[in-house]
C-alpha positions as CSV (number, residue, x, y, z in Angstrom):
1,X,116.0,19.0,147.1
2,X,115.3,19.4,151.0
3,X,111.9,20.9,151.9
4,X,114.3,23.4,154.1
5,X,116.0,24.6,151.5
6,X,112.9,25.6,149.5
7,X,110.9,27.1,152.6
8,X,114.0,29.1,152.8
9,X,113.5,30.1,149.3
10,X,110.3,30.9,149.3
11,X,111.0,33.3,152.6
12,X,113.5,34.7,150.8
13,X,111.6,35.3,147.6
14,X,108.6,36.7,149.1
15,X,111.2,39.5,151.0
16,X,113.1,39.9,147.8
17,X,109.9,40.9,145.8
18,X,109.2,43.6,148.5
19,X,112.0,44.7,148.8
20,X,112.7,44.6,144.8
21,X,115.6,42.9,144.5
22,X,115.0,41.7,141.4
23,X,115.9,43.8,137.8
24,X,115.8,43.3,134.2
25,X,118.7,43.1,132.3
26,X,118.6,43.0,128.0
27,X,120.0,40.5,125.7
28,X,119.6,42.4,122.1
29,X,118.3,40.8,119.2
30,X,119.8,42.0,115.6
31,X,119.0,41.6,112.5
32,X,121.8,40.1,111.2
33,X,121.5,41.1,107.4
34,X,122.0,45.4,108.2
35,X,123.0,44.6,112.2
36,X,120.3,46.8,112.9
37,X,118.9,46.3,116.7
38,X,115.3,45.2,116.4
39,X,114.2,44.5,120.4
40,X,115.5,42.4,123.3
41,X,115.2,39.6,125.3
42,X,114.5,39.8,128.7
43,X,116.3,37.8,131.5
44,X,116.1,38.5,135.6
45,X,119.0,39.2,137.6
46,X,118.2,38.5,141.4
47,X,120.8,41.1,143.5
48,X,120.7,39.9,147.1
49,X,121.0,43.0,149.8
50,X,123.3,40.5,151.8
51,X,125.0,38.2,149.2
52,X,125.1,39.9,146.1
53,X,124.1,38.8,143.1
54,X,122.9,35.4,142.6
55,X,123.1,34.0,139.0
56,X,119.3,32.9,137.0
57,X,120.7,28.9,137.1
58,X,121.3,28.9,141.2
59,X,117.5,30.5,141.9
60,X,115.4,29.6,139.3
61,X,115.7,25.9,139.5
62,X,114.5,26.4,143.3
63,X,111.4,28.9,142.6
64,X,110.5,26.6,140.1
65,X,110.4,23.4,142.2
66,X,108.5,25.8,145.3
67,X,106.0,27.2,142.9
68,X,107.3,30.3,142.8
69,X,108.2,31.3,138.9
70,X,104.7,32.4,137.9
71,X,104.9,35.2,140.6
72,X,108.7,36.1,139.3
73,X,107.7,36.5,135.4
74,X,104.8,39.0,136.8
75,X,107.5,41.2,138.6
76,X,109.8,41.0,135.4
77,X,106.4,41.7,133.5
78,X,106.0,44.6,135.8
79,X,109.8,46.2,135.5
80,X,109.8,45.7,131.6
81,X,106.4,47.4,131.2
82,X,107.9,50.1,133.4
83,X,111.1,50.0,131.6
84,X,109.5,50.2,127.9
85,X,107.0,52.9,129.6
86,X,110.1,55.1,130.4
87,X,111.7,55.2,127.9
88,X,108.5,56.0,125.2
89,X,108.7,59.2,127.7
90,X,112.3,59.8,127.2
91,X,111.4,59.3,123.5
92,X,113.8,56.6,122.9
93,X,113.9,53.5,121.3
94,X,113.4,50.3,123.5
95,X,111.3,47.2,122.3
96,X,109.9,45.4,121.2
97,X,110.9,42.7,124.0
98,X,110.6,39.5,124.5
99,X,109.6,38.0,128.0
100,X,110.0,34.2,129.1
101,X,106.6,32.6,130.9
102,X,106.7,29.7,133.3
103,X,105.1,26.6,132.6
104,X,102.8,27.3,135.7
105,X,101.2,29.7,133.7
106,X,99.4,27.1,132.0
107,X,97.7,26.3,135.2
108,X,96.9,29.6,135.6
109,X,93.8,31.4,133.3
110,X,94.3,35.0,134.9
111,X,97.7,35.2,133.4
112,X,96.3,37.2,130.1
113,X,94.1,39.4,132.4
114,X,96.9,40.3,134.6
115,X,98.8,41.1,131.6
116,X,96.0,43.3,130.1
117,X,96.2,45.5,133.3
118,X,99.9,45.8,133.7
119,X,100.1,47.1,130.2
120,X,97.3,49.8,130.6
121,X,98.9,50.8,133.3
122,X,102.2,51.8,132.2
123,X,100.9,52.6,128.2
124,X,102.3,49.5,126.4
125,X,100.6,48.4,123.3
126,X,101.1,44.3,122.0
127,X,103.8,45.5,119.3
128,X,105.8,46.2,122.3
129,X,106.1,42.6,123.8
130,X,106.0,39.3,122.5
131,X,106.3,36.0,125.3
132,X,108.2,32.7,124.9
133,X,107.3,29.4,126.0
134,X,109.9,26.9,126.1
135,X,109.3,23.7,124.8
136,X,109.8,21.4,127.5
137,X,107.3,23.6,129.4
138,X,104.1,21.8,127.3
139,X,105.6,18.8,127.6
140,X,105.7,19.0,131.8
141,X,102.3,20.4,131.3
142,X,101.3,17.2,129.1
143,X,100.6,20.4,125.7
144,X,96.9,21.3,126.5
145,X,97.5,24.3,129.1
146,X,100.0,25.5,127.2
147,X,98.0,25.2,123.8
148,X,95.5,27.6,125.7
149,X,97.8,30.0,127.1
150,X,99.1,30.7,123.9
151,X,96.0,30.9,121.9
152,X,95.1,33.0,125.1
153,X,98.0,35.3,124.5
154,X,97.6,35.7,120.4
155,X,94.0,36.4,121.3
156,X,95.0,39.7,123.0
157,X,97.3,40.9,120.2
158,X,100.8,39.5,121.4
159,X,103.6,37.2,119.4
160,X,104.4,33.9,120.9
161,X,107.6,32.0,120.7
162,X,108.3,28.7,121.2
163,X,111.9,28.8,123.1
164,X,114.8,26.4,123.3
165,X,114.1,24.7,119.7
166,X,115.0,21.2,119.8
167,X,115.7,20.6,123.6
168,X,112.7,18.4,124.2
169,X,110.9,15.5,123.1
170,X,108.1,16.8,121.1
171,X,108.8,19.3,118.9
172,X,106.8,18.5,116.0
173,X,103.8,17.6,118.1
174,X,103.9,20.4,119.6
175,X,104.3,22.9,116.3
176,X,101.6,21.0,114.6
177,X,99.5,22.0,118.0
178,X,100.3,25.1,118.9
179,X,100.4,28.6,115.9
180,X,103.1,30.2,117.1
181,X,104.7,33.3,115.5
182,X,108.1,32.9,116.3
183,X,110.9,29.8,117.0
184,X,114.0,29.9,118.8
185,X,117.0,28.1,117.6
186,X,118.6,26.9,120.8
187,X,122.1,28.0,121.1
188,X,123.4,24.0,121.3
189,X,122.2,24.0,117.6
190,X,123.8,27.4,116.7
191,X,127.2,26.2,118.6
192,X,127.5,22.9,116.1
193,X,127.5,25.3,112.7
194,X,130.0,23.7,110.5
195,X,129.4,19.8,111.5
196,X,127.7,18.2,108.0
197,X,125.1,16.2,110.1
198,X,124.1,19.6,112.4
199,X,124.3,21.8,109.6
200,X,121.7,19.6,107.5
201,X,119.4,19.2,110.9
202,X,119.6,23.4,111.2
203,X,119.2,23.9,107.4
204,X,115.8,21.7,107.6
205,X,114.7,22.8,110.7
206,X,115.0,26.5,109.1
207,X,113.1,25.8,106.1
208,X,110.2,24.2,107.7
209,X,109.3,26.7,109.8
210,X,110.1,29.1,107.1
211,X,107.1,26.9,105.6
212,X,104.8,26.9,108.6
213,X,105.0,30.7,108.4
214,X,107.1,31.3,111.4
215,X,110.0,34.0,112.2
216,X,113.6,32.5,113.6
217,X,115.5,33.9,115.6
218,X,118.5,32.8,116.6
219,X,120.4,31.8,120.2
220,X,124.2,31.7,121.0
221,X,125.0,33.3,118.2
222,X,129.1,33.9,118.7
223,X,130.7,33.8,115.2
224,X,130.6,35.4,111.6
225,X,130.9,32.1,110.1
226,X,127.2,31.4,112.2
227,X,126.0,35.0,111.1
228,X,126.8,33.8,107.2
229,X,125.2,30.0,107.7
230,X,121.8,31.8,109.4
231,X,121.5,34.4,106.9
232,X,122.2,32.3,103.8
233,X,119.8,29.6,104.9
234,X,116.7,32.4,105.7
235,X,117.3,32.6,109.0
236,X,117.2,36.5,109.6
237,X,117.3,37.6,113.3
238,X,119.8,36.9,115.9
239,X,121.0,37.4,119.4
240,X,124.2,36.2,121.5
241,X,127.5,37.4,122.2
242,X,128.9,37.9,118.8
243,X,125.8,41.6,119.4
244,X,126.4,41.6,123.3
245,X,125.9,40.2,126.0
246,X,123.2,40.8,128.4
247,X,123.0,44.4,129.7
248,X,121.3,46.8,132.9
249,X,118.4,48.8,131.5
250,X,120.9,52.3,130.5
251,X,123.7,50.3,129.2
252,X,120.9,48.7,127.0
253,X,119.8,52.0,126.1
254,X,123.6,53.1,125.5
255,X,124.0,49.8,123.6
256,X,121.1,50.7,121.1
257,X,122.0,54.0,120.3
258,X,125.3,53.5,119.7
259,X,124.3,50.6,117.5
260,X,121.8,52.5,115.5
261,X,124.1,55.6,114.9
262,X,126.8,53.5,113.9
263,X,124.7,51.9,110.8
């Protein structure tokens, strides 16, 4: 990747966050026993004033690579504390969500701080966000700043989830480690339900951290016949395309409502 193209990134960025270009859109997570809605993941949109809207995979890789993702999860920390503040004033039901940290946040001990002063701000208590931490992110960080970062984060009251199940190299390790509250079936897993050998590796994987204490939720979820493995194997919570897809802040709202009056 040319040094060009990620000085002309970071320009960009830097203009883009004053100019707040980025938003908050909501992937819903269901229980999948009543279909109640029970919260959302939260994933950035970047919409360009002179292209458009770029897509998460064409951006991210490139703020990640400048240094740059730590300073994006704060302004998506920012809008969904705004968001979830907004709507407790409207008096309508909106977390609790879920938001994805970088694995410079490991590097970085004021992340819990910041945090603590965005959510005074805008009047959001910990049962109103939880944070994931992907897996491969401990592993680029060699486990020890993320191990602090999440103890950091539990310390001040919030959930942690470790994301993307399965997609690195030291998943055990790493749950031995680290107490998280919450795992993450990655949607490759979810997407091979009904192959004997995936099946047993899901089934297992479900019962152990069902053992280990932990919630799972869920990724990719597209099917009934995924709805009925998940559930019948203790697996409660869910989110993917089979609920919706991901959705602007009112359409979220809409989403939600219509969900809950409906069951």
């Amino acid at each position: 990747m040319g040094t060009d193209r990620l000085s002309e990134t970071a320009e960009r960025f830097g203009e883009a966050l004053k100019n707040r270009e980025f938003h908050v859109w909501y992937q819903p997570q269901v229980d999948m026993r009543t279909g109640v809605p029970r919260g959302a993941e939260a994933l950035v949109r970047w919409q360009r004033q002179d292209s458009g809207l770029v897509r998460p995979d064409e951006f991210i890789p490139l703020l990640e690579k400048a240094g740059l993702t730590a300073l994006l999860d704060a302004e998506v920390m920012r809008i969904v504390c705004q968001d979830i503040s907004e709507s407790k004033q409207r008096k309508i039901p909106f977390g609790p969500v879920s938001v994805n940290l970088s694995r410079l946040h490991a590097e970085r001990q004021e992340t819990p701080e910041r945090f603590r002063r965005l959510t005074e701000q805008y009047g959001v208590t910990r049962q109103d966000l939880s944070f994931e931490i992907t897996e491969t992110s401990a592993e680029e960080n060699g486990g020890e700043g993320i191990i602090q970062l999440a103890d950091d984060l539990q310390e001040e009251g919030y959930r942690v989830a470790m994301d993307d199940y399965g997609t690195g190299c030291s998943t055990l390790k790493l749950l031995q480690e680290v107490h998280f509250d919450i795992l993450k079936l990655d949607r490759h897993f979810v997407s091979r339900i009904g192959d004997p050998r995936a099946d047993i590796i899901l089934a297992s994987t479900i019962t152990m951290a069902g053992g280990l204490g932990l919630e799972v939720v869920a990724e990719g979820v597209e099917t009934a016949e995924q709805i009925c493995f998940l559930v019948e194997h203790q697996c409660y919570f869910g989110q993917g395309y089979y609920f919706s897809r991901p959705l602007p802040k009112e359409q979220y709202i809409r989403w939600r409502g219509a969900y809950e009056t409906a069951v």
